[in-house]
C-alpha positions in Angstrom: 0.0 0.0 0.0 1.3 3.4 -1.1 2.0 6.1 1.5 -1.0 8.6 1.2 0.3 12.1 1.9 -1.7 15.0 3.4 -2.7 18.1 1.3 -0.7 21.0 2.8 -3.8 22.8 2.4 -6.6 21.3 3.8 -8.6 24.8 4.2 -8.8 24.4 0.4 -10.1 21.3 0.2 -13.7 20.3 0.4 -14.1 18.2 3.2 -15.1 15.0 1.4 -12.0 15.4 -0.7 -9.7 15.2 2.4 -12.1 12.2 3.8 -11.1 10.6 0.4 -7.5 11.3 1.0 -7.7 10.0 4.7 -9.3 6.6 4.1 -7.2 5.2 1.8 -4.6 4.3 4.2 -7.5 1.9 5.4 -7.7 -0.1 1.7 -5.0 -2.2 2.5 -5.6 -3.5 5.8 -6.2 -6.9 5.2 -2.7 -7.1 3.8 -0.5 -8.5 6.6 2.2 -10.2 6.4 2.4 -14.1 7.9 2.7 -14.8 11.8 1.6 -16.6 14.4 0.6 -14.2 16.3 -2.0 -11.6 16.6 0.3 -8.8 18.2 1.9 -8.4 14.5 -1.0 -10.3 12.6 -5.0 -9.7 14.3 -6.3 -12.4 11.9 -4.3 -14.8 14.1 -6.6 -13.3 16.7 -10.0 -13.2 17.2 -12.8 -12.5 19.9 -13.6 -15.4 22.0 -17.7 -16.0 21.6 -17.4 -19.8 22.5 -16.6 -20.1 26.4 -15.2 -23.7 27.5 -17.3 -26.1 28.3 -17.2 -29.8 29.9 -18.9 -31.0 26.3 -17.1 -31.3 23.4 -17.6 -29.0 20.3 -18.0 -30.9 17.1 -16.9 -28.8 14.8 -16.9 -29.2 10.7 -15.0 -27.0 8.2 -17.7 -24.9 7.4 -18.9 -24.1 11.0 -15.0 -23.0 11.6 -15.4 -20.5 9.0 -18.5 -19.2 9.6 -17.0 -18.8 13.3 -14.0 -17.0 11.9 -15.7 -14.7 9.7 -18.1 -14.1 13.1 -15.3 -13.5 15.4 -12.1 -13.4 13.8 -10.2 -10.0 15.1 -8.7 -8.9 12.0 -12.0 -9.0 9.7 -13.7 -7.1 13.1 -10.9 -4.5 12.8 -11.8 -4.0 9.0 -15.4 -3.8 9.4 -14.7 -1.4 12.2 -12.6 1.1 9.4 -15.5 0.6 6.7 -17.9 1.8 9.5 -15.7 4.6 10.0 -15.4 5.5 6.8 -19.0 4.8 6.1 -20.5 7.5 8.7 -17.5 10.5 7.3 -18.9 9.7 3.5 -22.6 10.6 5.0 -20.8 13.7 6.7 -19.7 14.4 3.2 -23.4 14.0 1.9 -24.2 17.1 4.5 -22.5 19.3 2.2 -25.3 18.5 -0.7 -27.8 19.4 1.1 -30.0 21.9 2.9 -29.1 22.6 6.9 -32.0 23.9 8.4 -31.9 25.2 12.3 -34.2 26.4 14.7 -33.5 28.8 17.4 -35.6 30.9 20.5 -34.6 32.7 23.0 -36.0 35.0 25.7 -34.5 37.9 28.1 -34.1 40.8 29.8 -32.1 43.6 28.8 -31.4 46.5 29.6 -29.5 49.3 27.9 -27.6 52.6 29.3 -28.5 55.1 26.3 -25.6 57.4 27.2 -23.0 55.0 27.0 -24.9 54.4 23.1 -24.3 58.4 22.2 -27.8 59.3 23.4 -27.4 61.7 26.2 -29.2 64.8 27.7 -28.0 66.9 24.6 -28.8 64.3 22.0 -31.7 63.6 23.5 -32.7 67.5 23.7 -32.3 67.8 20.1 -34.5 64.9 19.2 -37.1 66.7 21.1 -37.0 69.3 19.5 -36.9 68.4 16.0 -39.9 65.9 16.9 -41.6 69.1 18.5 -41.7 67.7 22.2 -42.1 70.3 24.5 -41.0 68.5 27.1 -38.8 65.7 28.4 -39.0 65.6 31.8 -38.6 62.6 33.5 -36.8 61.0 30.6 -34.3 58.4 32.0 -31.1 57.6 30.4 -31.9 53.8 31.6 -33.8 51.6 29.7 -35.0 47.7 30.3 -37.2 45.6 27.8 -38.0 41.9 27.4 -37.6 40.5 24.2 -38.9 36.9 22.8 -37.4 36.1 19.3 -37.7 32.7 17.3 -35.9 31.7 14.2 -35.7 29.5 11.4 -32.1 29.5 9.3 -31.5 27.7 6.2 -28.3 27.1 4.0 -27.4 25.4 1.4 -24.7 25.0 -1.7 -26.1 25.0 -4.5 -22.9 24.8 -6.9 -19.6 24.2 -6.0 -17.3 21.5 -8.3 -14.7 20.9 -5.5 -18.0 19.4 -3.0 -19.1 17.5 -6.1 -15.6 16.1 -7.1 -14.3 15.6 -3.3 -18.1 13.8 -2.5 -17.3 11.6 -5.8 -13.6 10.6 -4.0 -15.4 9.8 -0.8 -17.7 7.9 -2.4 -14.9 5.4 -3.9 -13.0 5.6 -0.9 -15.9 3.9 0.8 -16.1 1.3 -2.5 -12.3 1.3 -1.3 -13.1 0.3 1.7 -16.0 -2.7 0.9 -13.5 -4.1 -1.4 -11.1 -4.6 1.8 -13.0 -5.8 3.7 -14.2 -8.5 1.3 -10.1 -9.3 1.1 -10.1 -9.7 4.7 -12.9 -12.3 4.5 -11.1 -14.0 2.0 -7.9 -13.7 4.1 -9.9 -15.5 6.9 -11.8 -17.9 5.0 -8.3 -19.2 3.8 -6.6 -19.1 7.2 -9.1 -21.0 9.1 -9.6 -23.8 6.5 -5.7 -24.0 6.3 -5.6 -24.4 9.8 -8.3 -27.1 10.1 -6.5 -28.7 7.1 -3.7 -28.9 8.9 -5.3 -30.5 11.9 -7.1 -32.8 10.3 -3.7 -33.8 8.5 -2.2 -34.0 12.1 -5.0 -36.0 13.5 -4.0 -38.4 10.6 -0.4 -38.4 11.7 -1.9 -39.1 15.5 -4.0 -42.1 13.9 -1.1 -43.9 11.3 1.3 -43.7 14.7 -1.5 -45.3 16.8 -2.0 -47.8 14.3 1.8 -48.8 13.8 2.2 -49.2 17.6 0.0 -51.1 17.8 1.2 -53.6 15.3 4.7 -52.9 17.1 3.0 -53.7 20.4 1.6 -57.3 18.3 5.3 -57.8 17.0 7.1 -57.4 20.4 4.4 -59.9 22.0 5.4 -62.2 19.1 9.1 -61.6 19.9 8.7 -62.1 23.4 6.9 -65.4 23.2 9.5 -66.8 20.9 12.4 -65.8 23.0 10.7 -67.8 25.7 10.1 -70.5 23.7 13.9 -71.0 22.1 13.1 -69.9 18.8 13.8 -66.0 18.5 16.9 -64.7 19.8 17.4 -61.8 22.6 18.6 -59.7 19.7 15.2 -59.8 18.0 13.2 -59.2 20.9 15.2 -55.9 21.7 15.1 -54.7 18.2 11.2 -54.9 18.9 11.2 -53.4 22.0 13.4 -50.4 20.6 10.9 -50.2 17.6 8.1 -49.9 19.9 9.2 -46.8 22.0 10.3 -44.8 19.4 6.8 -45.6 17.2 5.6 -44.4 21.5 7.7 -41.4 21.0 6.3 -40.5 17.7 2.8 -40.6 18.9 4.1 -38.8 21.5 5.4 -35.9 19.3 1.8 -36.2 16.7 -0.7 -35.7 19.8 1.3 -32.6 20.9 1.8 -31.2 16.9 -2.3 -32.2 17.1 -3.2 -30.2 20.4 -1.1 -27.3 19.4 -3.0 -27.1 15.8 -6.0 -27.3 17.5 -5.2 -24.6 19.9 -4.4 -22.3 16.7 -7.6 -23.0 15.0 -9.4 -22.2 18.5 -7.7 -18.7 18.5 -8.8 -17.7 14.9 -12.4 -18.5 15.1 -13.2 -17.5 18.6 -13.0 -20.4 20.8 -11.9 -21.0 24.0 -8.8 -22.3 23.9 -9.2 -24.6 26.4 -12.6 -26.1 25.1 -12.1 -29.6 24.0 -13.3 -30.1 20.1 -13.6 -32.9 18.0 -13.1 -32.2 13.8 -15.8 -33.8 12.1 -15.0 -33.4 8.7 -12.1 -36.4 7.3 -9.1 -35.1 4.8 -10.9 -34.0 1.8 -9.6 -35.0 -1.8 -11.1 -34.8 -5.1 -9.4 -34.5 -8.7 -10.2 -31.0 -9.9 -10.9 -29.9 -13.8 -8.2 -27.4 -14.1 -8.5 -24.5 -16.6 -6.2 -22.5 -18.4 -4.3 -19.2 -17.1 -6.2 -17.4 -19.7 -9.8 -18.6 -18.2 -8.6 -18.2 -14.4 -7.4 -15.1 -15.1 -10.1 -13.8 -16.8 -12.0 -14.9 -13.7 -9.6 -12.9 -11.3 -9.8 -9.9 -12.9 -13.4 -9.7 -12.7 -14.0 -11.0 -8.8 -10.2 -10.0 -7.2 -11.4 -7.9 -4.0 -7.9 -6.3 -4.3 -8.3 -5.2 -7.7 -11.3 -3.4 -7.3 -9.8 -1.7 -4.4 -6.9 -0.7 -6.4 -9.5 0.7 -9.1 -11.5 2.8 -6.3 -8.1 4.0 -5.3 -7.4 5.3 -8.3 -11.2 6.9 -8.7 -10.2 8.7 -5.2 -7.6 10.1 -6.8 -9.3 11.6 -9.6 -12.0 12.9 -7.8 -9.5 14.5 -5.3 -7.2 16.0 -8.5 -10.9 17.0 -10.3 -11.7 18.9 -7.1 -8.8 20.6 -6.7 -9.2 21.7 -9.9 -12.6 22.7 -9.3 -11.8 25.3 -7.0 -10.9 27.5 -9.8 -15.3 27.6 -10.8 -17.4 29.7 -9.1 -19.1 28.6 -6.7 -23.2 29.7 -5.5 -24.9 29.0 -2.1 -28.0 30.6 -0.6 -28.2 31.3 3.1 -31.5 33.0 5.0 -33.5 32.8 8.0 -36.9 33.7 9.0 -38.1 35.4 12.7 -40.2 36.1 14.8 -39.4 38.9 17.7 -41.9 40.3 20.7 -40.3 43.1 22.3 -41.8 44.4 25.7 -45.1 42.5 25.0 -46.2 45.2 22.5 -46.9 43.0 19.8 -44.9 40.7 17.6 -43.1 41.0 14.4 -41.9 38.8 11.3 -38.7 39.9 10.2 -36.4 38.0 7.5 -32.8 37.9 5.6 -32.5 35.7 2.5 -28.8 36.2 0.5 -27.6 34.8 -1.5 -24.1 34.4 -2.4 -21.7 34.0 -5.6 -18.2 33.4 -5.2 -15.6 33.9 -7.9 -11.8 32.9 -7.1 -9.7 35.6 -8.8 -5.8 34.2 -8.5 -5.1 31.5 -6.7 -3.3 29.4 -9.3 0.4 28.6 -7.9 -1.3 27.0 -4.7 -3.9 25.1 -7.2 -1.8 24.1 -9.1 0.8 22.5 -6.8 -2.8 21.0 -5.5 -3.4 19.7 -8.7 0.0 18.1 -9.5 0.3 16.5 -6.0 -2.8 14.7 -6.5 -1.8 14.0 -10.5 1.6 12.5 -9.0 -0.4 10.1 -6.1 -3.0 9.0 -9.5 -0.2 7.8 -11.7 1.6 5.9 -8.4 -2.1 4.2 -8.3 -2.4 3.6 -11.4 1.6 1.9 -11.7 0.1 -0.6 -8.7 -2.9 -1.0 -10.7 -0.3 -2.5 -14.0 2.0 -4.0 -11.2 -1.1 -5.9 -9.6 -2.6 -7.3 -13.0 0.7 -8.8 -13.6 1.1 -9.9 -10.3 -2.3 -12.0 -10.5 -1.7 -13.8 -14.1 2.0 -15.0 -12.1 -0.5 -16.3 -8.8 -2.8 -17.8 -11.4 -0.3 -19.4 -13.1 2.2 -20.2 -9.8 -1.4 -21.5 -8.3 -2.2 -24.0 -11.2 1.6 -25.1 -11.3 0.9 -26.2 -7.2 -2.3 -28.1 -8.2 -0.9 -30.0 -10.8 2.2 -31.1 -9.0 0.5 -31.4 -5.4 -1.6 -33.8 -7.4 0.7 -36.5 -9.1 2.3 -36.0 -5.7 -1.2 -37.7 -4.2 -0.8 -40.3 -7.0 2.8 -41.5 -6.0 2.1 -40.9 -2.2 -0.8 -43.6 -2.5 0.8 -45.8 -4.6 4.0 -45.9 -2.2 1.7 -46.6 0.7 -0.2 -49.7 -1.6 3.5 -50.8 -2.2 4.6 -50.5 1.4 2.0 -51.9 3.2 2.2 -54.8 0.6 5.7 -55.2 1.7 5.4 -55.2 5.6 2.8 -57.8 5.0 4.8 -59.9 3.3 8.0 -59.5 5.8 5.3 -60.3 8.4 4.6 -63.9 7.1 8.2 -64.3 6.9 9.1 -63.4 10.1 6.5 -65.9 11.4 7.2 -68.3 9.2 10.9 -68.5 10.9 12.5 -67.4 7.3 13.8 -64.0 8.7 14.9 -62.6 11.5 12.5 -59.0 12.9 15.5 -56.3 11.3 13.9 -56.7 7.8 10.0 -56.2 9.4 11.6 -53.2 11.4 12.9 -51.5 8.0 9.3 -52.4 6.6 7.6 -50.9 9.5 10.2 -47.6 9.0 9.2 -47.7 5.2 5.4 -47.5 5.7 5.0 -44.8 8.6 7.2 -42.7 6.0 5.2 -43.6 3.7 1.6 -42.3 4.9 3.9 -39.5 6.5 3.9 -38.3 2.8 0.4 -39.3 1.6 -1.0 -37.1 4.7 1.5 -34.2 4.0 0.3 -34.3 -0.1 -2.8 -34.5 0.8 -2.7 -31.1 2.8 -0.7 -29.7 0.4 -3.0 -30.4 -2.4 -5.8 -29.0 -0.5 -4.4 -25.8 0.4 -2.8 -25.9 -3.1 -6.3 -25.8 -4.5 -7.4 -23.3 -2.0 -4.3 -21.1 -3.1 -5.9 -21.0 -6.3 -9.7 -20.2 -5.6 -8.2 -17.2 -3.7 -5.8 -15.7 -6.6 -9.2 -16.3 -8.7 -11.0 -14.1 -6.0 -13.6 -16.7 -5.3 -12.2 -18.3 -2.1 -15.2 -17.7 0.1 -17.9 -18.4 -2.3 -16.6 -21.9 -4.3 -14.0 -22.9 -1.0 -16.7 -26.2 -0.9 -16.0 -26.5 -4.8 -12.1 -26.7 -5.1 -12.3 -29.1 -2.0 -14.8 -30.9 -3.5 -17.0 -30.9 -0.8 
């Protein structure tokens, strides 16, 4: 996001224009850089909305999004600038149209018509001219009461720097929708990556159960045949040794599980120590690829940071246009309307209506350093604007590149766990059958926990492969279900 810089002459500037100015800083707040945590990154963050309880929380992969885009801090932090911005574009609206007040008032006053220039000898000469013959008792003191009530109405009529400055805050707050639609993206794609990646652990949790216990059957078998004289000590310790490191590596997989689990609780608003239970199994489904040329077609058309860029560069214009504006006149219309009582002798309507045309005369070295600051901040839009559609057909293209390999990757992954678990059965009959000693079964045990190791790590990384791509086509949150084929 580009530095926005502040006019040096705000006065100048029609309110909405500098409202324009202001709120782009909040376009790209849903771009953060990666961490795990939500001091540096708030959508690693989120508002808890789910205290702990003693029951488990099932929890599938769409409830965790709909949870994260509920509670998840950094979308809330978004949502909070759009609002912002939201209520300062209908500040700007104000300036379109009519402000009508109504005030009353009531008191006592009282005046001292010597200290006003009317003394004895004024006062003497007013007498005579209105052929008084006599002022006696006249006192230089006065007091009255006087009730008043009025109605005042203003409005601008014409003025191009309000309608170019409204038109900027209008797209800043276009600006502003976009970002937060990236942040929902941004969430959408965080969550499911972290419930990918827990399912993939609970996987990791389940093939280590799994091979202890078939280490737990082997060192039985070993044991029983050391007793009986037909399996030497050797073999019986290499089975005890395979057993408590397979215990180890559970060990290691429930911890890398609970962990996961514990992230995933922080981004969608969950207690962290409330127990849950992922409902929804490793996903995996071929998908049709298209070509760059179709994808990016799509992107163009649905990419949330696109269309920010656009109405960034639309704030730009309407700030330059307004600038420029403030060389046109400019008519408005002021008045009011009144009522006024005065001593209780009787009331009377009185009224101002004006209105007003302003011409600027000579101005032009301050408009036009105006102008050209604001030229200068459109053209640095507008070089993002080429930078970003570049920058999308090399995701597209980076993004399709990930499917396709993550996806022979499944292909091999599965077909080297068929092969391995074809060959630790097959070392299993032998090893009963007396032909060979446990060190081969070990090396075939060794061979298939790497094995579905990989198949559960290519999974994952297809997944968030596929996921990768729905978001550089800007559809992540609405076709998430699709690419996962769910």
């Amino acid at each position: 996001m580009m530095a926005v810089n502040q006019p040096q002459n705000p006065v100048l500037l029609p309110a909405s224009a500098l409202l324009a100015v202001l709120v782009l800083s909040a376009a790209g707040a849903a771009a953060q850089a990666p961490n795990p945590t939500s001091a540096t990154n708030p959508f690693f963050g989120s508002v808890t909305a789910h205290p702990a309880s003693d029951e488990a929380l099932r929890l599938s992969l769409d409830e965790a999004i709909s949870m994260g885009l509920k509670n998840n801090l950094g979308l809330k932090e978004v949502e909070a600038q759009e609002k912002s911005i939201h209520g300062q574009e209908n500040q700007a609206v104000q300036q379109f149209l009519p402000t009508i007040t109504l005030t009353a008032d009531t008191g006592v006053y009282q005046h001292n018509l010597a200290a006003l220039g009317f003394g004895p000898g004024q006062v003497a000469k007013f007498g005579k001219l209105l052929h008084f013959s006599s002022l006696t008792g006249f006192s230089e003191i006065t007091r009255d009461d006087l009730t008043e009530a009025q109605i005042h109405y203003k409005q601008t009529l014409f003025s191009s720097p309000v309608i170019s400055g409204f038109k900027a805050a209008r797209s800043a707050t276009n600006a502003a929708h976009f970002a937060k639609m990236t942040a929902r993206g941004e969430v959408v794609q965080q969550v499911a990556t972290a419930y990918l990646h827990a399912i993939a652990a609970a996987s990791e949790v389940d093939n280590a159960k799994a091979l202890e216990a078939e280490d737990q059957v082997q060192l039985d078998h070993a044991h029983d045949a050391h007793l009986a004289g037909t399996l030497a000590n050797l073999d019986e310790l290499r089975a005890r040794v395979q057993l408590q490191a397979q215990q180890q590596t559970r060990i290691a997989q429930e911890n890398a599980l609970e962990k996961d689990l514990i992230l995933l609780k922080r981004e969608i608003g969950v207690d962290p120590s409330q127990k849950i239970v992922l409902t929804d199994p490793a996903p995996y489904s071929e998908l049709a690829l298209e070509t760059p040329e179709e994808v990016r077609a799509v992107a163009y058309k649905n990419r949330q940071d696109y269309q920010n860029l656009q109405n960034q560069a639309q704030v730009y214009k309407g700030v330059r246009a307004a600038y420029r504006g403030q060389r046109l006149p400019s008519l408005s219309f002021s008045g009011y309307y009144g009522v006024s009582d005065v001593s209780g002798v009787g009331t009377h309507g009185n009224f101002f209506a004006q209105g007003t045309l302003s011409i600027p005369i000579f101005r032009e070295a301050s408009l036009r350093g105006d102008s050209d600051a604001a030229q200068a901040q459109l053209g640095a839009v507008n070089a993002q604007l080429a930078d970003l559609k570049i920058h999308i057909d090399q995701q597209v293209r980076s993004a399709l590149l990930d499917v396709e390999a993550s996806s022979k990757l499944v292909e091999v992954a599965r077909s080297n766990v068929d092969l391995a678990t074809r060959a630790l059965s097959d070392e299993t009959d032998r090893v009963k059958a007396g032909v060979d000693d446990n060190l081969p079964l070990v090396t075939a045990q060794a061979t298939l926990a790497a094995a579905q190791t990989n198949l559960v790590e290519s999974l994952y990384q297809y997944n968030i492969s596929k996921l990768a791509l729905a978001r550089a086509s800007g559809i992540l949150e609405q076709q998430y279900r699709v690419y996962l084929g769910r």
